[in-house]
N, C-alpha and C positions, 0 to 999 in steps of 0.2 A: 504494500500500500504506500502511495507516494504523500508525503507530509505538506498540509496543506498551512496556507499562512490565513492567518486570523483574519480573519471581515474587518475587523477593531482596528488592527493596523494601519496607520497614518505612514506607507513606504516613504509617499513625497516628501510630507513635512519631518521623517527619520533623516533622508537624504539631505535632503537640504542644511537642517542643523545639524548633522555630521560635519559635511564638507566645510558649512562655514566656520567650523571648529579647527577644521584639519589648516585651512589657507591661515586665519590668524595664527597659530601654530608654527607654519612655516615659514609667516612673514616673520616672524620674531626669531627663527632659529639660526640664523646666519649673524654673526658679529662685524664689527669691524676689519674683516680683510685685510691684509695689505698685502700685494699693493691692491688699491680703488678696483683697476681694472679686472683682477679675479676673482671680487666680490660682484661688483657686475655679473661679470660671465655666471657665475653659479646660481644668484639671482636671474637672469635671463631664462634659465631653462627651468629651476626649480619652482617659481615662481609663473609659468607660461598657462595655468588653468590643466584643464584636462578633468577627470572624472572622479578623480581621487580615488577610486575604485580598492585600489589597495590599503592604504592608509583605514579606509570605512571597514575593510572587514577585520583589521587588528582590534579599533573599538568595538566590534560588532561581539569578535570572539574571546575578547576579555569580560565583554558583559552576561555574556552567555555560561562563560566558568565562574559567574558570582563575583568578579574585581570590579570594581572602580573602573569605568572608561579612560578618567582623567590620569591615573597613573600610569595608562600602556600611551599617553598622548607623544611622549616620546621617543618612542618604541615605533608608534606610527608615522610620526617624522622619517624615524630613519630608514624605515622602508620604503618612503617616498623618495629618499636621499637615494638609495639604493638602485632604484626604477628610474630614476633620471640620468642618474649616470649612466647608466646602459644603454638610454635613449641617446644621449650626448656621445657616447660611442658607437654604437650601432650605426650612427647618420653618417660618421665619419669617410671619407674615401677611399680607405682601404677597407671599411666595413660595408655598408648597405651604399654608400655614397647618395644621401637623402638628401634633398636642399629645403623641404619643407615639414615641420612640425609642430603640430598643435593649430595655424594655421597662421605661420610664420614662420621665418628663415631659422633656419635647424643652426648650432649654436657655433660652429665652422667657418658656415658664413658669415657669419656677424664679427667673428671673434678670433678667429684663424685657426688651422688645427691644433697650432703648440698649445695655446690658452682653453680651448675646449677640451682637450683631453688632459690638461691638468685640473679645471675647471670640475671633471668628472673624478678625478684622484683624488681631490679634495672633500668634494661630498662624500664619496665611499666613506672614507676616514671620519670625517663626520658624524656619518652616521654611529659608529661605535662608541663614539662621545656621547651622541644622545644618549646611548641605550646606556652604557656604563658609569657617565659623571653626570646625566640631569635628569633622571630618573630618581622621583621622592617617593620614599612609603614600600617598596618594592623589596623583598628578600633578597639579599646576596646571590645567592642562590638560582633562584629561580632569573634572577639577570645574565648569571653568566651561562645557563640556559640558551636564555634567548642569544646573547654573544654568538654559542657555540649554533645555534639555526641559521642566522644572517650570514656568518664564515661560512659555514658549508654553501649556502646560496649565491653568494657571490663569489670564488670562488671556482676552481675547473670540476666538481662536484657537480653544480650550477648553471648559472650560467655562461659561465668562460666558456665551461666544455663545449656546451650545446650551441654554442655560438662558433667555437671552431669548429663543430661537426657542418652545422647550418655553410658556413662558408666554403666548406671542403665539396658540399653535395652540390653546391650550383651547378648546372647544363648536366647533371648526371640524373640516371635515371634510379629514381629512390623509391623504397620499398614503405608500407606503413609502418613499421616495426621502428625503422631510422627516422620516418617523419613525428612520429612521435615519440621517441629518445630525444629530438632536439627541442617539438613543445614541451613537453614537462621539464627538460633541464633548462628553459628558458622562462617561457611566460608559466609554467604550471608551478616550479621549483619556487618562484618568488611569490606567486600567490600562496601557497603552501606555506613558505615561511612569515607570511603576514597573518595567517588564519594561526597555525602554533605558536607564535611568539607570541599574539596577545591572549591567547588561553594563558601559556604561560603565565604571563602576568599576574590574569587573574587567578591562578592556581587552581587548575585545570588537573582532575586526576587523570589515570591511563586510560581508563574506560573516554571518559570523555575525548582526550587527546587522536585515541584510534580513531573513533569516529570521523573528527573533524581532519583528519588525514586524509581518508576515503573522499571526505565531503571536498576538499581544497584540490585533489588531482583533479575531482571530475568538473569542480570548476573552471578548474586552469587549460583541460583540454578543451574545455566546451567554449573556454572564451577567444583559446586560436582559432577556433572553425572559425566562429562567428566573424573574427577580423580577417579569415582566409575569406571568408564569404563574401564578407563586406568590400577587401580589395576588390573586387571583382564585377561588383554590382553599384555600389555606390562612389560619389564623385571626391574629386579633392580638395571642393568646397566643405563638403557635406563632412569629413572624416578628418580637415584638417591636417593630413601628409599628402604623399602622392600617392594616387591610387591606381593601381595596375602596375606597382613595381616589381611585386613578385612576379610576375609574367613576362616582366622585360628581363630581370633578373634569370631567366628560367629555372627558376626555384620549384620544388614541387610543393604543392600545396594539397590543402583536402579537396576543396573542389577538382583540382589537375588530375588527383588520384583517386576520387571516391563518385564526383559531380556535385553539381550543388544542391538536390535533393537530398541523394543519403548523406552529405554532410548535415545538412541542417538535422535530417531526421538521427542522425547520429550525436548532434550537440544538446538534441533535446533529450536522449536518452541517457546520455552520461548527466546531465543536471537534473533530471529524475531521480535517477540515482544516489545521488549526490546529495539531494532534498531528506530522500527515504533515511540515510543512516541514522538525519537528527530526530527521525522521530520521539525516541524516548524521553527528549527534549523539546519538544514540539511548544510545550507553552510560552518559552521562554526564547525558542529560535527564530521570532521570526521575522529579525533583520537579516539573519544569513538566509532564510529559506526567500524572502523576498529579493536578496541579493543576487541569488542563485538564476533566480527570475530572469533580474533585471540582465544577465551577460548572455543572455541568448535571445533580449526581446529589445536589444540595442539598434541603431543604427548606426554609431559609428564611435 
């Protein structure tokens, strides 16, 4: 039986005072820089909007394990810190070579590559300051936890690997087995570690933790279909990068290898899935079961 989100539920107004939690958050997480211009650059991309999609379910899945939202707040920063750098690499010219994101110049263009890829070295590192020196209220323990989740995600565990794997398979003819080695060690691995690091938080047992495991893969694959889909179908107004890169790239994607029926019908069945584990928590799940929702009923 697939677990259903309460009638009661207010998704929007969840959404909305999430994110606006999550952006003041981030506007305050950067210091003084020096020099000016690498504060820029890091602000540039961290700062550029986008879904927060990540960051919402660390709160989501702290509150779910009975914590405080407010204490994984910068836990969910650094995962945001995390997600951007790889955005800021990824765009790069030896990487994806993207000139457009979020729906503006990818941070290269703006900033040159030396300063965006340091730009992105900075946030990483970063990030492990939120989690480990501004983090209030939080066990020792259960921080160097989450420490030890973030490292392994970012990381050749993560997404390094699956990103040299991604790079190695261009114009090659790839199998699903290798097409999804490189989503879960990429967009699945980081979603993954945003959904256990904020359980963590909130001290999340093992029973709980398995669960939201199961629950975080089939997210994360269900939300590359969706952007495999999306490249595909929708514009680069509408999505904010360029769209039909993978194609130019000749990357293999779900649609390339599956079509865009049984991919969709396949991202709905893993976020089915994915719904069902949290039943046993069903009354209390249903920012992540609504979340779950929302990554397959996107548009961009």
């Amino acid at each position: 039986m697939v677990a259903v989100v309460s009638s009661s539920f207010d998704f929007s107004a969840y959404l909305a005072k999430a994110k606006a939690r999550v952006e003041s958050a981030l506007d305050q997480s950067l210091g003084p820089e020096r020099p000016e211009q690498l504060r820029e650059s890091m602000r540039y991309s961290l700062l550029a909007g986008g879904k927060r999609l990540r960051p919402i379910l660390c709160l989501a899945a702290c509150e779910l394990a009975g914590g405080d939202p407010e204490k994984a707040i910068s836990t969910a920063v650094a995962v945001e810190m995390i997600h951007t750098m790889s955005l800021i690499h990824d765009d790069l010219p030896a990487m994806d070579n993207d000139d457009l994101r979020r729906g503006r110049p990818t941070n290269h263009k703006v900033y040159g590559d030396a300063l965006a890829i340091l730009a992105g070295d900075a946030l990483l590192t970063r990030a492990f300051e939120m989690v480990s020196l501004r983090t209030q209220g939080v066990p020792a323990e259960r921080l160097l936890k989450v420490v030890g989740e973030l490292s392994l995600v970012a990381g050749a565990p993560g997404l390094v690997g699956g990103q040299v794997v991604d790079i190695e398979s261009e114009g090659k003819e790839v199998d699903l087995e290798t097409l999804e080695f490189i989503h879960l060690h990429k967009t699945g691995a980081l979603l993954k570690a945003c959904v256990i690091s904020g359980a963590l938080i909130g001290g999340a047992d093992e029973e709980l933790l398995k669960a939201l495991r199961t629950y975080a893969k089939g997210i994360g694959l269900a939300f590359q279909i969706i952007d495999d889909i999306l490249d595909v179908t929708a514009s680069s107004e509408v999505l904010g990068k360029t769209a039909g890169k993978d194609l130019l790239a000749d990357k293999t994607t779900y649609p390339k290898l599956l079509g865009l029926e049984e991919s969709r019908r396949r991202a709905d069945e893993l976020v089915s899935k994915a719904k069902d584990v949290l039943k046993p928590w069903e009354q209390s799940a249903s920012p992540l079961l609504a979340l779950a929702d929302y990554i397959t009923n996107r548009d961009r």
